[in-house]
C-alpha positions, 0 to 999 in steps of 0.5 A, a space after each residue: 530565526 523561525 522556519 520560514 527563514 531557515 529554509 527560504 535559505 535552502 531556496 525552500 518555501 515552505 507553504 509551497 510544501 505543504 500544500 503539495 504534501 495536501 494534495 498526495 493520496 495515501 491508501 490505507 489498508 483495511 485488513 490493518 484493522 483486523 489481521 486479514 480475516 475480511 469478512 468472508 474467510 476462516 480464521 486461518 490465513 493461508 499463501 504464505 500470509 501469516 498475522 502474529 500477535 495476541 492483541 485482544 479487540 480486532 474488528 470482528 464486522 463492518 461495523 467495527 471495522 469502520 468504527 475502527 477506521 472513522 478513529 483512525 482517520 480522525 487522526 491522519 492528515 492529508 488525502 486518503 483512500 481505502 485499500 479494500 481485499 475482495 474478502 470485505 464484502 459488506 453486503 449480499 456475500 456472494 463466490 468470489 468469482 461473481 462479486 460486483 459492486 452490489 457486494 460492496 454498497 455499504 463501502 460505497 457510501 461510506 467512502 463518498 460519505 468520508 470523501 475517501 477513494 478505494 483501491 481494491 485487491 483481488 483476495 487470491 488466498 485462504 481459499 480451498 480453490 487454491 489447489 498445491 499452492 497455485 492459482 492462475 499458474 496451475 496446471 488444472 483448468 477449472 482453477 485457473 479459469 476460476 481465478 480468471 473470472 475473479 480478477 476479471 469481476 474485480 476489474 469491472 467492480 474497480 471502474 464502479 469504485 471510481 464512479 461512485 467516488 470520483 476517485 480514480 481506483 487503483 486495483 493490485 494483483 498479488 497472487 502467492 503462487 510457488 513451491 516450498 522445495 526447488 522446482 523442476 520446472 520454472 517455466 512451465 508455470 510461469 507460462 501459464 500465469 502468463 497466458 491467464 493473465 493475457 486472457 483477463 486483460 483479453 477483456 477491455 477495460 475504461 483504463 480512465 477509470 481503473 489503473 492495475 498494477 502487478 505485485 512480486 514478492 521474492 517469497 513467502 512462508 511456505 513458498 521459499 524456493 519459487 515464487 511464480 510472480 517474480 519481479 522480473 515476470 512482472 516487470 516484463 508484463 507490465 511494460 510489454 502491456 502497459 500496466 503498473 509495476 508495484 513494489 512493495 517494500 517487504 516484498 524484496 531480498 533485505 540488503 535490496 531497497 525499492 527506492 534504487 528501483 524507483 527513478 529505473 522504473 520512472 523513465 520507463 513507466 508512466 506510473 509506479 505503484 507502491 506499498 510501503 511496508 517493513 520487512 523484519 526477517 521473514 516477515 514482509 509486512 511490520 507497521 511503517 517507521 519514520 525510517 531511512 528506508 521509508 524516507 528514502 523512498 519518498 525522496 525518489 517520489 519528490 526528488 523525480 518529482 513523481 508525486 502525480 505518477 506514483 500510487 502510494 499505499 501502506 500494507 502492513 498488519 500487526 496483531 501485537 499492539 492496538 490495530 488503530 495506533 498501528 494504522 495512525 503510525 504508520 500513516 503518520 509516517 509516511 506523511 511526514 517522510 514526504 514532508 521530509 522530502 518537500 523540504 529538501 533542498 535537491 537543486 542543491 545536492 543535485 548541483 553538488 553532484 554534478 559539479 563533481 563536488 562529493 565533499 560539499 554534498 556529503 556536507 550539505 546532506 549533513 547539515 540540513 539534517 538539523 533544519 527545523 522539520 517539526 515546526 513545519 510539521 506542526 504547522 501542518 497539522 494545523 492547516 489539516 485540523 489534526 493533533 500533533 504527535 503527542 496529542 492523539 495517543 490518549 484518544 485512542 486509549 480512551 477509544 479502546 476502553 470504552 468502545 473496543 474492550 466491548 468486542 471482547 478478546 476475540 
Protein backbone atom coordinates (compact mmCIF):
# COMPACT_ATOMS: atom_id res chain seq x y z
CA UNK A 1 0.00 0.00 0.00
CA UNK A 2 1.63 3.23 -0.89
CA UNK A 3 1.51 6.66 1.32
CA UNK A 4 -1.20 7.85 -0.13
CA UNK A 5 -3.68 5.08 0.98
CA UNK A 6 -1.94 4.82 4.25
CA UNK A 7 -2.78 7.92 5.40
CA UNK A 8 -6.37 8.58 3.49
CA UNK A 9 -7.01 5.91 6.41
CA UNK A 10 -6.11 8.41 9.07
CA UNK A 11 -8.56 11.10 7.03
CA UNK A 12 -5.07 12.63 5.81
CA UNK A 13 -4.59 13.97 2.27
CA UNK A 14 -1.47 13.98 1.79
CA UNK A 15 -1.24 16.61 -1.24
CA UNK A 16 -3.54 18.88 0.76
CA UNK A 17 -0.21 18.70 3.39
CA UNK A 18 2.28 19.53 1.35
CA UNK A 19 1.05 22.27 -0.31
CA UNK A 20 0.38 23.98 2.86
CA UNK A 21 3.64 22.95 4.18
CA UNK A 22 4.65 25.31 0.53
CA UNK A 23 3.14 27.98 1.84
CA UNK A 24 5.01 28.38 5.87
CA UNK A 25 7.60 30.92 5.87
CA UNK A 26 10.67 30.22 7.87
CA UNK A 27 13.42 32.90 8.68
CA UNK A 28 16.79 32.08 8.46
CA UNK A 29 19.06 33.60 10.59
CA UNK A 30 22.22 35.29 8.79
CA UNK A 31 24.41 35.68 11.91
CA UNK A 32 24.48 31.41 11.54
CA UNK A 33 26.82 31.89 8.88
CA UNK A 34 29.19 33.94 10.54
CA UNK A 35 28.98 33.45 14.48
CA UNK A 36 27.29 37.02 15.04
CA UNK A 37 30.36 39.48 14.26
CA UNK A 38 28.07 41.09 11.50
CA UNK A 39 29.84 43.60 9.69
CA UNK A 40 30.40 46.43 11.78
CA UNK A 41 31.23 44.85 15.32
CA UNK A 42 34.68 43.61 17.14
CA UNK A 43 35.30 40.31 17.22
CA UNK A 44 34.36 40.16 20.67
CA UNK A 45 30.71 39.35 21.39
CA UNK A 46 29.24 40.77 24.40
CA UNK A 47 25.29 40.76 26.46
CA UNK A 48 25.60 37.35 27.56
CA UNK A 49 26.01 36.23 23.94
CA UNK A 50 29.02 33.75 23.57
CA UNK A 51 29.53 31.68 19.69
CA UNK A 52 32.15 28.53 20.80
CA UNK A 53 33.93 26.63 18.43
CA UNK A 54 36.96 26.61 16.15
CA UNK A 55 35.43 25.66 12.79
CA UNK A 56 37.97 27.31 10.10
CA UNK A 57 35.98 29.21 6.84
CA UNK A 58 33.29 31.76 8.26
CA UNK A 59 31.80 34.52 6.12
CA UNK A 60 34.26 37.29 6.71
CA UNK A 61 32.12 40.20 4.22
CA UNK A 62 28.80 40.51 2.16
CA UNK A 63 29.98 38.69 -0.13
CA UNK A 64 30.67 35.73 1.57
CA UNK A 65 28.17 35.64 3.53
CA UNK A 66 25.58 35.51 0.75
CA UNK A 67 27.77 33.07 -0.93
CA UNK A 68 27.39 31.04 1.88
CA UNK A 69 23.63 31.75 1.75
CA UNK A 70 23.00 31.15 -1.97
CA UNK A 71 24.49 27.33 -0.84
CA UNK A 72 22.23 27.02 1.67
CA UNK A 73 19.25 27.79 0.09
CA UNK A 74 19.87 25.78 -2.69
CA UNK A 75 19.25 23.00 -0.45
CA UNK A 76 16.36 24.22 1.70
CA UNK A 77 12.53 23.67 0.49
CA UNK A 78 9.91 25.86 1.13
CA UNK A 79 9.23 30.02 1.59
CA UNK A 80 11.99 31.49 3.34
CA UNK A 81 13.03 34.72 4.46
CA UNK A 82 16.36 36.42 5.67
CA UNK A 83 16.66 37.18 9.28
CA UNK A 84 19.09 40.18 9.51
CA UNK A 85 20.69 42.03 13.11
CA UNK A 86 21.09 45.74 12.45
CA UNK A 87 25.02 44.95 12.46
CA UNK A 88 24.87 43.46 8.67
CA UNK A 89 24.98 46.88 7.16
CA UNK A 90 25.93 46.29 3.45
CA UNK A 91 26.51 49.71 2.45
CA UNK A 92 27.66 53.19 3.63
CA UNK A 93 28.24 51.99 7.39
CA UNK A 94 26.82 54.50 9.54
CA UNK A 95 26.08 54.73 13.91
CA UNK A 96 23.69 52.46 14.68
CA UNK A 97 21.07 55.25 15.65
CA UNK A 98 20.84 56.61 12.06
CA UNK A 99 20.74 53.20 9.87
CA UNK A 100 18.14 53.41 7.04
CA UNK A 101 17.52 51.30 4.35
CA UNK A 102 20.30 53.05 2.21
CA UNK A 103 22.67 51.09 4.85
CA UNK A 104 20.94 48.16 3.49
CA UNK A 105 20.76 48.54 -0.44
CA UNK A 106 23.05 45.62 -1.25
CA UNK A 107 20.38 43.21 0.99
CA UNK A 108 17.84 44.67 -0.67
CA UNK A 109 18.35 43.56 -3.90
CA UNK A 110 19.68 40.45 -2.96
CA UNK A 111 16.41 39.67 -1.39
CA UNK A 112 13.71 40.49 -4.15
CA UNK A 113 16.43 38.88 -6.41
CA UNK A 114 16.25 35.71 -4.31
CA UNK A 115 12.53 36.22 -3.70
CA UNK A 116 13.28 36.22 -0.15
CA UNK A 117 11.25 38.38 2.86
CA UNK A 118 13.70 40.03 5.58
CA UNK A 119 12.98 40.12 9.26
CA UNK A 120 15.20 42.49 11.09
CA UNK A 121 16.62 42.57 14.62
CA UNK A 122 17.85 45.77 16.35
CA UNK A 123 21.57 44.61 17.55
CA UNK A 124 21.45 45.88 21.17
CA UNK A 125 24.67 44.36 22.00
CA UNK A 126 28.62 44.36 21.72
CA UNK A 127 28.63 47.66 21.91
CA UNK A 128 30.38 50.42 24.11
CA UNK A 129 27.16 52.23 24.39
CA UNK A 130 25.78 49.43 26.55
CA UNK A 131 26.78 51.06 29.94
CA UNK A 132 26.82 48.13 33.36
CA UNK A 133 25.07 46.02 31.10
CA UNK A 134 21.89 47.87 30.32
CA UNK A 135 20.58 49.87 27.75
CA UNK A 136 16.89 50.80 27.41
CA UNK A 137 16.71 50.13 31.11
CA UNK A 138 19.61 52.15 32.31
CA UNK A 139 19.40 54.69 34.96
CA UNK A 140 21.71 57.06 32.44
CA UNK A 141 19.61 59.22 29.84
CA UNK A 142 21.96 59.72 27.08
CA UNK A 143 22.09 55.66 26.60
CA UNK A 144 18.70 55.31 27.05
CA UNK A 145 17.57 57.94 24.46
CA UNK A 146 20.45 56.22 22.13
CA UNK A 147 19.15 53.07 22.20
CA UNK A 148 15.51 54.68 21.61
CA UNK A 149 16.61 56.38 18.48
CA UNK A 150 18.23 52.96 17.26
CA UNK A 151 15.01 50.83 17.71
CA UNK A 152 12.78 53.80 16.32
CA UNK A 153 15.32 53.80 12.69
CA UNK A 154 14.79 49.92 12.89
CA UNK A 155 11.08 50.30 12.84
CA UNK A 156 10.89 52.70 9.86
CA UNK A 157 14.08 50.69 8.22
CA UNK A 158 11.49 47.33 8.48
CA UNK A 159 8.37 49.13 6.88
CA UNK A 160 11.10 49.78 3.83
CA UNK A 161 12.05 46.15 4.06
CA UNK A 162 8.34 44.94 3.30
CA UNK A 163 7.93 47.42 0.35
CA UNK A 164 10.85 46.86 -1.44
CA UNK A 165 9.97 43.00 -1.15
CA UNK A 166 6.59 42.58 -0.63
CA UNK A 167 6.84 40.52 2.20
CA UNK A 168 5.66 41.62 5.25
CA UNK A 169 8.78 42.28 7.85
CA UNK A 170 8.75 40.99 11.30
CA UNK A 171 11.25 43.32 13.40
CA UNK A 172 12.51 41.38 17.29
CA UNK A 173 13.41 43.38 20.22
CA UNK A 174 15.89 41.41 22.48
CA UNK A 175 17.98 43.39 24.63
CA UNK A 176 20.25 41.72 27.34
CA UNK A 177 19.92 43.79 30.09
CA UNK A 178 20.44 42.30 33.97
CA UNK A 179 22.79 42.00 36.67
CA UNK A 180 25.30 39.04 37.39
CA UNK A 181 24.37 39.11 41.41
CA UNK A 182 21.04 39.58 42.77
CA UNK A 183 19.67 42.91 42.54
CA UNK A 184 18.49 45.35 45.11
CA UNK A 185 16.16 46.96 43.11
CA UNK A 186 13.72 44.82 40.17
CA UNK A 187 11.63 47.46 39.77
CA UNK A 188 13.32 50.57 39.25
CA UNK A 189 14.71 48.90 36.04
CA UNK A 190 12.03 47.54 34.63
CA UNK A 191 10.39 50.66 35.00
CA UNK A 192 12.60 52.40 32.90
CA UNK A 193 12.44 49.83 30.16
CA UNK A 194 9.00 50.33 30.31
CA UNK A 195 8.83 54.08 29.75
CA UNK A 196 11.69 53.50 26.82
CA UNK A 197 9.86 51.38 24.98
CA UNK A 198 6.17 53.46 25.68
CA UNK A 199 8.40 56.27 24.07
CA UNK A 200 9.74 54.20 20.86
CA UNK A 201 6.03 53.15 20.14
CA UNK A 202 5.02 56.99 21.08
CA UNK A 203 6.25 57.11 17.39
CA UNK A 204 3.20 55.80 14.55
CA UNK A 205 4.28 53.12 12.57
CA UNK A 206 2.31 51.47 9.07
CA UNK A 207 1.35 48.16 11.62
CA UNK A 208 0.20 46.78 7.46
CA UNK A 209 3.82 46.72 7.03
CA UNK A 210 6.07 45.82 10.10
CA UNK A 211 4.85 43.36 13.09
CA UNK A 212 7.11 43.81 16.11
CA UNK A 213 7.59 41.12 18.70
CA UNK A 214 9.20 41.50 22.36
CA UNK A 215 11.73 38.46 23.10
CA UNK A 216 12.56 37.30 26.88
CA UNK A 217 15.16 35.11 27.72
CA UNK A 218 15.28 33.85 31.56
CA UNK A 219 19.19 34.75 31.66
CA UNK A 220 22.12 34.94 29.77
CA UNK A 221 25.97 34.54 30.78
CA UNK A 222 27.07 37.34 32.70
CA UNK A 223 23.35 38.21 33.89
CA UNK A 224 22.47 35.14 35.70
CA UNK A 225 20.38 36.55 38.54
CA UNK A 226 18.14 39.50 36.73
CA UNK A 227 17.14 39.79 33.66
CA UNK A 228 15.26 42.84 32.88
CA UNK A 229 12.87 41.50 29.97
CA UNK A 230 11.22 38.87 31.56
CA UNK A 231 8.59 36.61 30.03
CA UNK A 232 6.19 37.93 31.91
CA UNK A 233 7.26 42.09 31.53
CA UNK A 234 7.02 41.37 28.11
CA UNK A 235 4.12 39.35 27.84
CA UNK A 236 2.27 42.04 29.79
CA UNK A 237 3.51 44.71 27.17
CA UNK A 238 2.86 43.05 24.63
CA UNK A 239 -0.77 42.31 25.35
CA UNK A 240 -1.64 45.69 26.92
CA UNK A 241 0.05 47.14 23.62
CA UNK A 242 -1.02 45.02 20.88
CA UNK A 243 2.23 43.85 19.72
CA UNK A 244 3.77 39.89 19.42
CA UNK A 245 5.06 38.06 22.18
CA UNK A 246 8.25 35.94 20.98
CA UNK A 247 9.39 32.90 22.27
CA UNK A 248 12.14 31.38 21.66
CA UNK A 249 13.24 27.96 22.56
CA UNK A 250 16.52 28.32 24.46
CA UNK A 251 15.36 31.35 26.16
CA UNK A 252 13.33 29.40 29.05
CA UNK A 253 14.10 27.17 32.36
CA UNK A 254 15.20 23.55 30.64
CA UNK A 255 12.25 21.39 32.31
CA UNK A 256 10.08 24.37 30.71
CA UNK A 257 8.70 24.09 26.74
CA UNK A 258 7.21 26.72 24.50
CA UNK A 259 4.94 24.41 22.99
CA UNK A 260 2.59 24.47 26.44
CA UNK A 261 2.75 28.35 26.06
CA UNK A 262 1.63 28.21 22.50
CA UNK A 263 -2.11 27.37 22.32
CA UNK A 264 -2.45 30.18 26.14
CA UNK A 265 -0.77 32.67 24.04
CA UNK A 266 -3.34 31.87 20.85
CA UNK A 267 -6.47 32.68 22.50
CA UNK A 268 -5.11 35.98 23.46
CA UNK A 269 -2.69 37.13 20.85
CA UNK A 270 -3.72 37.61 17.34
CA UNK A 271 -0.25 36.41 16.31
CA UNK A 272 2.97 34.72 18.07
CA UNK A 273 6.26 34.75 17.23
CA UNK A 274 9.00 32.28 17.70
CA UNK A 275 12.41 31.13 17.50
CA UNK A 276 12.97 27.90 17.22
CA UNK A 277 16.34 27.00 18.74
CA UNK A 278 18.13 24.21 21.38
CA UNK A 279 19.15 24.93 24.62
CA UNK A 280 21.87 22.58 25.69
CA UNK A 281 22.89 23.79 29.73
CA UNK A 282 23.88 27.25 29.67
CA UNK A 283 23.72 27.72 26.14
CA UNK A 284 20.29 29.28 24.40
CA UNK A 285 21.29 28.84 20.94
CA UNK A 286 22.74 24.90 19.62
CA UNK A 287 21.53 24.18 15.50
CA UNK A 288 17.78 22.59 15.65
CA UNK A 289 17.32 18.64 15.93
CA UNK A 290 14.46 16.74 14.31
CA UNK A 291 13.36 16.38 17.96
CA UNK A 292 10.59 16.12 20.28
CA UNK A 293 10.73 19.57 21.59
CA UNK A 294 10.87 20.93 18.19
CA UNK A 295 7.79 18.65 16.89
CA UNK A 296 5.97 19.33 19.54
CA UNK A 297 6.01 22.91 19.06
CA UNK A 298 5.01 22.61 15.42
CA UNK A 299 2.33 20.58 16.29
CA UNK A 300 0.60 23.40 18.57
CA UNK A 301 1.19 25.50 15.13
CA UNK A 302 -0.64 22.90 13.03
CA UNK A 303 -2.69 21.14 15.79
CA UNK A 304 -4.43 25.27 16.64
CA UNK A 305 -4.33 25.58 13.01
CA UNK A 306 -2.02 28.68 13.69
CA UNK A 307 0.12 28.50 10.37
CA UNK A 308 -1.16 32.28 9.42
CA UNK A 309 -0.58 33.60 12.94
CA UNK A 310 2.80 32.41 13.82
CA UNK A 311 6.31 33.91 12.86
CA UNK A 312 8.64 31.14 12.40
CA UNK A 313 12.02 31.56 12.64
CA UNK A 314 15.41 29.89 13.51
CA UNK A 315 18.15 31.32 15.99
CA UNK A 316 20.90 29.11 16.28
CA UNK A 317 24.75 29.64 16.01
CA UNK A 318 27.46 27.34 15.91
CA UNK A 319 30.88 27.65 15.25
CA UNK A 320 32.18 23.74 15.87
CA UNK A 321 30.80 22.31 12.30
CA UNK A 322 30.68 23.78 8.74
CA UNK A 323 28.18 27.15 9.03
CA UNK A 324 26.29 26.29 5.96
CA UNK A 325 25.53 22.47 6.98
CA UNK A 326 24.26 23.71 10.28
CA UNK A 327 22.08 26.26 8.69
CA UNK A 328 20.61 23.53 6.05
CA UNK A 329 19.81 20.97 9.29
CA UNK A 330 18.24 22.98 10.86
CA UNK A 331 16.16 24.09 8.38
CA UNK A 332 15.59 20.92 7.07
CA UNK A 333 14.20 20.04 10.31
CA UNK A 334 11.95 22.53 10.96
CA UNK A 335 10.42 21.92 7.59
CA UNK A 336 10.07 18.39 8.13
CA UNK A 337 8.56 18.70 11.62
CA UNK A 338 5.72 20.73 10.12
CA UNK A 339 5.37 18.05 7.81
CA UNK A 340 5.26 15.57 10.74
CA UNK A 341 2.42 17.60 12.05
CA UNK A 342 0.59 17.95 8.56
CA UNK A 343 0.41 14.62 8.67
CA UNK A 344 -1.11 13.78 11.99
CA UNK A 345 -4.43 12.64 12.11
CA UNK A 346 -5.49 15.61 15.38
CA UNK A 347 -9.44 15.11 14.75
CA UNK A 348 -8.80 11.70 15.94
CA UNK A 349 -6.42 12.29 19.03
CA UNK A 350 -8.80 15.14 19.66
CA UNK A 351 -11.84 12.90 19.52
CA UNK A 352 -10.17 10.39 21.75
CA UNK A 353 -9.46 12.86 24.17
CA UNK A 354 -12.79 14.29 24.41
CA UNK A 355 -14.60 10.83 24.62
CA UNK A 356 -12.78 10.46 27.80
CA UNK A 357 -10.91 7.44 26.05
CA UNK A 358 -6.76 7.80 27.05
CA UNK A 359 -6.23 4.36 26.60
CA UNK A 360 -7.31 4.73 22.64
CA UNK A 361 -5.41 8.01 22.15
CA UNK A 362 -2.22 6.57 24.00
CA UNK A 363 -2.71 3.67 21.35
CA UNK A 364 -3.17 5.86 18.43
CA UNK A 365 -0.27 8.35 19.47
CA UNK A 366 1.62 4.98 18.96
CA UNK A 367 0.65 3.47 16.24
CA UNK A 368 0.93 6.31 13.74
CA UNK A 369 4.44 6.77 14.59
CA UNK A 370 5.23 4.04 11.91
CA UNK A 371 3.35 5.82 9.16
CA UNK A 372 5.28 6.47 6.31
CA UNK A 373 6.85 10.07 6.95
CA UNK A 374 9.67 9.92 4.68
CA UNK A 375 7.77 8.94 1.25
CA UNK A 376 5.79 11.87 1.84
CA UNK A 377 8.90 13.95 2.48
CA UNK A 378 10.62 12.90 -0.50
CA UNK A 379 7.84 13.13 -2.50
CA UNK A 380 8.28 17.02 -1.18
CA UNK A 381 11.44 17.62 -2.01
CA UNK A 382 10.58 16.75 -5.39
CA UNK A 383 7.68 19.20 -5.97
CA UNK A 384 10.34 21.83 -4.59
CA UNK A 385 13.20 20.55 -6.79
CA UNK A 386 15.50 19.90 -3.86
CA UNK A 387 17.74 16.96 -2.93
CA UNK A 388 16.96 14.63 -0.40
CA UNK A 389 18.57 13.72 2.74
CA UNK A 390 21.27 11.77 1.67
CA UNK A 391 21.83 13.83 -1.62
CA UNK A 392 22.95 17.42 -0.48
CA UNK A 393 25.86 16.60 1.88
CA UNK A 394 28.55 16.13 -0.77
CA UNK A 395 27.70 19.46 -2.29
CA UNK A 396 28.54 21.31 0.25
CA UNK A 397 31.85 19.45 0.83
CA UNK A 398 32.48 20.16 -2.56
CA UNK A 399 31.44 23.96 -1.75
CA UNK A 400 33.89 23.91 1.13
CA UNK A 401 36.89 23.00 -0.60
CA UNK A 402 36.68 24.78 -3.42
CA UNK A 403 35.15 28.13 -2.27
CA UNK A 404 35.43 28.41 1.52
CA UNK A 405 38.89 26.98 2.19
CA UNK A 406 40.06 30.12 0.13
CA UNK A 407 39.00 32.50 3.06
CA UNK A 408 41.58 30.81 5.01
CA UNK A 409 41.20 29.86 8.91
CA UNK A 410 39.86 33.17 9.70
Amino acid sequence: MNAKKIYEKYGININQAIKKLSKIRISLPCWQLDDVHGFISTDNLSGGIASTGGYPYRARNFNELISDFDMAIKNIPGKLNINLHAIYESNNITDRRDITSSNYKSWIEYAKSRDLGIDFNPTIFSSDKIVDGLSLSSPIKNVRDYWIQHVKSCIKLSEDFTKETGVKSLMNIWLPDGIKEEPADRFGPRLRLKNSLDEVFKEPYNKNLVDISLESKLFGIGIESYTVGSHEFYLSYTLKNHLIPLLDMGHFHPTEKISDKISSLLLFNKKIALHLSRGVRWDSDHVVKLNDDLIQVTDEIIKNDAMKRCNIALDFFDASVNRVVALIIGARNTRKALLISLLTPWNLLKKAQDQGDHTKLLELEEEIKGLPINEVWNLYLKKENMPKDDEWYPNILKYEEEIMKKRGEN
